[in-house]
N, C-alpha and C positions, 0 to 999 in steps of 0.2 A: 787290727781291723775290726775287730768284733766290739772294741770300744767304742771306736769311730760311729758304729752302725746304731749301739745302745745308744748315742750319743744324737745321731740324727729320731730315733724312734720316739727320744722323750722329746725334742723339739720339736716332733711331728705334733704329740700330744698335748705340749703348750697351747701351740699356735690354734688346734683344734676347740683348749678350752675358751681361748680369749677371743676366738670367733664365734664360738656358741654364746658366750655372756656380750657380745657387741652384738649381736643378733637376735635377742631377745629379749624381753622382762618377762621378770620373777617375780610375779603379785602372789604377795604373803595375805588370805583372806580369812583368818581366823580356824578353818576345818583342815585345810592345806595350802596347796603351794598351785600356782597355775602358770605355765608360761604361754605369752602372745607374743605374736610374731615382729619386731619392727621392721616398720616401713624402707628403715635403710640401716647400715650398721652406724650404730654411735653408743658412746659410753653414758650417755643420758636416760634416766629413768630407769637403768639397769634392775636394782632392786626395788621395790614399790609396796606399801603396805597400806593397805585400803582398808585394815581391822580402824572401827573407829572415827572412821572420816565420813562425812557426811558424801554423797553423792554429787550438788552439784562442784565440792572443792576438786573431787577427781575428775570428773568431765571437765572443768575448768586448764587441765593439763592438755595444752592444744595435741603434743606427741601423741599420749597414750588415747586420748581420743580420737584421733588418727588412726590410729593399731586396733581399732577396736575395742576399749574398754567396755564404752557402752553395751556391745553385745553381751560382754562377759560379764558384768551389773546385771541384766536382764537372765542371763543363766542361773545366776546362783541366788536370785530373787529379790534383790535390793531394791529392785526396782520394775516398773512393767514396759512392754516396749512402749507403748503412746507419751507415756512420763518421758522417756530417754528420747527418744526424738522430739516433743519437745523442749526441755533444756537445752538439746544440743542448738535447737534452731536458736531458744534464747541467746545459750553462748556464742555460737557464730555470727548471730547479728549484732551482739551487745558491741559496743566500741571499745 
């Protein structure tokens, strides 16, 4: 019985990690680590590393741009918000 139970406890703990990692990304930015929320669960963009990358290639990421990145560009100063809203308007109206 007490098998059984350790048995259900770590499966509880699986299912707990691989719904926290389908539920979010893990943007690696250079000083640390930051997660944002996705919009739905998917195994897309999971982990993300923006050290490096220019700003319009990661707005250019329709998902995480969805999730907010841009906010989080504007947090940690990459960029200002008037810059990030317009790119964004760039990106969403470019074809």
């Amino acid at each position: 019985m007490i098998h059984k139970i350790k048995q259900l406890i770590l499966l509880a703990i699986l299912v707990s990690v691989g719904y926290f990692l389908l539920s979010n990304h893990i943007i690696y930015f250079g000083n640390g680590i930051k997660l944002l929320k996705k919009s739905r669960p998917t195994s897309a963009y999971t982990f993300v590393s923006i050290e490096n990358k220019k700003v319009e290639d990661i707005l250019k990421i329709e998902d995480l741009r969805n999730d907010g990145i841009g906010d989080f560009l504007v947090e940690i100063g990459k960029l200002n918000n008037e810059e990030k809203e317009r790119l964004e308007y760039i990106i969403t109206k470019s074809p």
